[in-house]
N, C-alpha and C positions, 0 to 999 in steps of 0.2 A: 852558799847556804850560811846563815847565822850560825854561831856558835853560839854554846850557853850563855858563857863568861860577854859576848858582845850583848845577847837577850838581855844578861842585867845590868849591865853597862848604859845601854840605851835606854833603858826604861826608867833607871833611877835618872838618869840625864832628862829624859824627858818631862818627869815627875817636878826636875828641880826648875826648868825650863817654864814650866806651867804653871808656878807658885804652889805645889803643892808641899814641899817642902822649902821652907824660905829662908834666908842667910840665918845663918848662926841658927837653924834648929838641928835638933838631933838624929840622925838618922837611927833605921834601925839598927840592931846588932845583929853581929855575924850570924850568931846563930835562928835569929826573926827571920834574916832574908833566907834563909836555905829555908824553912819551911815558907814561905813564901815564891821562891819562884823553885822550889823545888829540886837542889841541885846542891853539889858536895861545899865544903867550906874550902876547898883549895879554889875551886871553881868565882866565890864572894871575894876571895882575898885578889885574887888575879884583877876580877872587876874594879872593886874600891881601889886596889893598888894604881891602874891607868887614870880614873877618877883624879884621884887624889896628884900624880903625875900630871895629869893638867891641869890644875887647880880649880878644880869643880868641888872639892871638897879637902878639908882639914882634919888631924885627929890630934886628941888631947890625950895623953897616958892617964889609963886607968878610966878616964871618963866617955871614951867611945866618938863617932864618928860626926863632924857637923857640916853644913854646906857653907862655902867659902862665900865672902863678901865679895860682889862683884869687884869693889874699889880698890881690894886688894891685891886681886886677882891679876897673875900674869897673862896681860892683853898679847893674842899674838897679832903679828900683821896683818891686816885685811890683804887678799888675795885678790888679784886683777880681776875680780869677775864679778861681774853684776848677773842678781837672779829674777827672773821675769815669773808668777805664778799668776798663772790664766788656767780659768773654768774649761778651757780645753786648748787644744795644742797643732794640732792635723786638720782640722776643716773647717771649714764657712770662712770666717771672715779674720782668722786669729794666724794663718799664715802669713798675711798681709800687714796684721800688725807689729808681729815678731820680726819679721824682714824689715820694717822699717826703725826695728829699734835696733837691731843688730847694724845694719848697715851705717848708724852712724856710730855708735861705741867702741866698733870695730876698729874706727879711724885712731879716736883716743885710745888702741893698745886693750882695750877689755877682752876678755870674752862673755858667752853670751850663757847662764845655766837657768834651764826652763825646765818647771814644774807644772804639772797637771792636777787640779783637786776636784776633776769629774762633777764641780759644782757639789761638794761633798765637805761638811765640817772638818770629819775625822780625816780626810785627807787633805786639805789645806793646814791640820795642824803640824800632820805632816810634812808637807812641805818648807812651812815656816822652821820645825825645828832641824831637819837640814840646811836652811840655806843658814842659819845662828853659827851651826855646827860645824859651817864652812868657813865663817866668816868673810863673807861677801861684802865687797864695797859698799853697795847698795843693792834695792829691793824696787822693784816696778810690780805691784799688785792687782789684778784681777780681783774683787771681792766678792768672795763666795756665796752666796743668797743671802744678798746684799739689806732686803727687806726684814729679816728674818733676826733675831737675838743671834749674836754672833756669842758662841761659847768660847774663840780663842784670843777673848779681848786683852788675856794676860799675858799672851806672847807677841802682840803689838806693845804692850808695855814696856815687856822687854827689849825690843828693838830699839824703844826709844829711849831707854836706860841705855843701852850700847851707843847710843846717837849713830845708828847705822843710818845714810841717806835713804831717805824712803819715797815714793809715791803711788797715788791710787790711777788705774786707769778705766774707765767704762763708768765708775761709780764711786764710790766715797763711804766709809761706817762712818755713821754717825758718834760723835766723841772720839774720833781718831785725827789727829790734827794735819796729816797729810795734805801737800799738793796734791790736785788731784789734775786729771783730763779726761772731760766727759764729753756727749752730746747734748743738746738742749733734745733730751726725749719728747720733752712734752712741747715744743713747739712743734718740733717734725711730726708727731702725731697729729696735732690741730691742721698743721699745714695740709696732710693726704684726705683728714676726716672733709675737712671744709670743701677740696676740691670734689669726693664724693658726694657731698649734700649740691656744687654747683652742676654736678652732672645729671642732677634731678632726682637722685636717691633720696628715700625718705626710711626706712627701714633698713638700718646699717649694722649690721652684728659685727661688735668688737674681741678679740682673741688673743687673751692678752694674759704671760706669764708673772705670777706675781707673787714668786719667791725670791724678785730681786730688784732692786730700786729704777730699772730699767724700765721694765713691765709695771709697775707701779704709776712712773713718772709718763709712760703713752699713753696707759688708760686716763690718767687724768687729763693732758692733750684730750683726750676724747671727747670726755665726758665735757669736757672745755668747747670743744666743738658743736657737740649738741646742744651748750646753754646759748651757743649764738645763732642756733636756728630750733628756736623752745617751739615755734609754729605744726615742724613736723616731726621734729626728732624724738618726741613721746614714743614714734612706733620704732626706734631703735632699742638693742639690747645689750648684754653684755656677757661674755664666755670666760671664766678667771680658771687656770690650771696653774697647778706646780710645774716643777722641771721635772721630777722624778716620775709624773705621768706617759703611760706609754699615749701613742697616737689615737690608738683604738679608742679608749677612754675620753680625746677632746674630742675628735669625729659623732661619735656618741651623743655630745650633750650639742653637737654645731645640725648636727641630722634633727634633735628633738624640734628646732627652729625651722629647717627647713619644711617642714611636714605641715606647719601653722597653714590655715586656711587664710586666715587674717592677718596681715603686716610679715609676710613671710619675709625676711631678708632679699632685698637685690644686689646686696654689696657686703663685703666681710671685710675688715680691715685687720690684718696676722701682726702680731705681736713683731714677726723677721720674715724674713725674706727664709729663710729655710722651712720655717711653719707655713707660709705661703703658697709655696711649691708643693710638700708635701700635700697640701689641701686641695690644691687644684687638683693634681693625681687621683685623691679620691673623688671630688666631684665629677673631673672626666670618669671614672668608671662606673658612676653614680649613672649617668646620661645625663649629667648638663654641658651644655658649650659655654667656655669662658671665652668673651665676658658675655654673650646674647643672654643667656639664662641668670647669669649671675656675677657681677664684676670683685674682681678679689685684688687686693693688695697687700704691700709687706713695708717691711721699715729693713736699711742698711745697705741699701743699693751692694748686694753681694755678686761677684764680676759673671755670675752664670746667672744671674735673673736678666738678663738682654738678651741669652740666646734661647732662653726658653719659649715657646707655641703655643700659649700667646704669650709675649715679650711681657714684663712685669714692671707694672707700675709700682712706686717705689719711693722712699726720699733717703738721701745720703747721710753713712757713715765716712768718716775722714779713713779708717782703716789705716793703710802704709805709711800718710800722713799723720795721725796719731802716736805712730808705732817713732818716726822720728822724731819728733817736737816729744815724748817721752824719753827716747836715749839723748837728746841735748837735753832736758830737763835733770834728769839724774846724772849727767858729767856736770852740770854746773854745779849742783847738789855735794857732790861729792868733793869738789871743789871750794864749798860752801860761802858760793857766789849766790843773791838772792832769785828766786823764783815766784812765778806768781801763777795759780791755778788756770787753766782754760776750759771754755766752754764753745766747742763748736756748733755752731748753725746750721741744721740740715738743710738742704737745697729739694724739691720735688724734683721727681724724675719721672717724668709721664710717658709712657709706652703704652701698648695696644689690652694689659687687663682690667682695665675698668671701658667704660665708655658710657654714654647717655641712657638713660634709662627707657625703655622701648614705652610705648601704651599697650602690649601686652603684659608687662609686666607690672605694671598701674593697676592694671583690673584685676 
């Protein structure tokens, strides 16, 4: 459990971490922070005392407490460890990136320290102001809704005031100058839309998450698809949710389409292969059969969308392969050998949930 004196420790650290107090301004006084965080003045002194011990901050006699100049600032050694912070950690397709970037950094002596920010601001700032905190060689980032104004663009500043080696993986902030390694979302999208339109769909609902430049980048694949077939794809539509929406709520608005008399959907295209599955689940309980009723697809070829009933059609994430060509990237990095960004190619991967569009489904 936290101690007080850690409580205020961390938080003026965090504070100073975040620009909200900036070199050479003045901190509060002893007695400002006790009624501020509410806690004895032996309790303040202990804090500032460690602060001040690791040069996070300076005092002047008689003139009170101010935040130390990075440049002055006693740099410690970076520590063998490079930090990985991905929007999740345990499932879908993020164990297979993690293993593929550990397995090679592993070689160069590293170890591996992985963050979680639940696709969550306040907890990616988190994460970033621990790995600072550690002083980690480098940083392999996830970016947290990615489409979205990013509130903790002053703690990538400071990363790059530290010249800590850095890169993005999945996606990129805008004005963040990081290497990055991404997918070309939006071909792999076009790619699955196009083969649905040559299966004879003409009414395709797209399901696409777009709180982050991922879901951003296949809807427009989509959308892209349908200007290459303006003949029929007028009677297609389109489903936009957050991340923070439960299931219930897209089901919801993917039902209000089903229900149409006219241009009902005969083909969904899901934002992932996990949106995918879970949708199918509800249309089999719905009573339709995939694909006879309804052909469904997903994006990121996730290694259990082949054993599922009906096998899922799908177009590839590099995954493992990412996850390596990221840990050689950041050893070079850190190295400060040059680097150059990557963009992979999805490949389709055809299996039994779409198929050709019946003439009872026409009518």
């Amino acid at each position: 459990m936290e101690s007080k004196y850690q409580r205020v420790m961390r938080t003026l650290k965090e504070d100073i971490l975040a620009g909200t107090y900036k070199t050479n301004d003045k901190l509060p006084t002893e007695s400002e922070m006790m009624v501020m965080f509410q806690v004895s003045r032996d309790t303040i002194r202990r804090a500032v005392g460690q602060l001040e011990n690791d040069g996070v901050i300076y005092r002047v006699q008689g003139a009170g407490m101010f935040v130390q100049d990075k440049k002055n600032k006693i740099v410690k050694q970076s520590s063998k460890i490079i930090g990985v912070i991905t929007t999740h950690i345990a499932d879908y397709i993020f164990p297979r990136i993690i293993s593929g970037i550990d397995k090679v950094i592993s070689q160069e002596g590293y170890s591996l320290l992985i963050s979680n920010t639940h696709n969550n601001h306040q907890m990616e700032r988190k994460s970033l102001i621990n790995m600072l905190d550690l002083h980690v060689s480098g940083l392999i980032i996830e970016p947290t809704q990615s489409a979205l104004e990013n509130p903790n663009l002053k703690l990538y500043q400071e990363i790059i005031d530290n010249k800590i080696p850095s890169l993005f993986i999945n996606a990129a902030y805008p004005g963040v100058s990081f290497p990055s390694l991404i997918t070309n979302d939006e071909n792999g999208e076009k790619k699955i839309v196009d083969y649905l339109f040559s299966l004879g769909h003409e009414s395709i609902l797209g399901v696409f998450q777009v709180d982050d430049l991922q879901g951003i980048h296949r809807m427009r694949g989509f959308v892209k698809s349908c200007q290459k077939h303006l003949d029929i794809s007028y009677k297609s539509n389109i489903v936009m949710y957050k991340s923070d929406y439960k299931l219930e709520k897209i089901t919801d608005k993917i039902e209000d389409f089903l229900q149409l008399h006219k241009n009902r959907p005969t083909a969904i295209a899901c934002y992932n292969d996990e949106l995918a599955i879970k949708l199918i689940d509800f249309l089999k309980i719905k009573g339709y059969a995939i694909p006879n009723d309804i052909s469904v697809v997903g994006f990121d070829n996730y290694e259990m969308s082949q054993y599922l009933s009906p096998s899922l059609t799908t177009v590839t994430h590099e995954q493992g392969h990412m996850g390596e060509k990221a840990g050689q990237m950041i050893c070079k990095l850190i190295k400060k050998s040059p680097v150059s960004s990557i963009s992979f190619e999805p490949r389709l991967v055809v299996r039994n949930s779409a198929t050709q569009i019946s003439s009872k489904q026409k009518d």
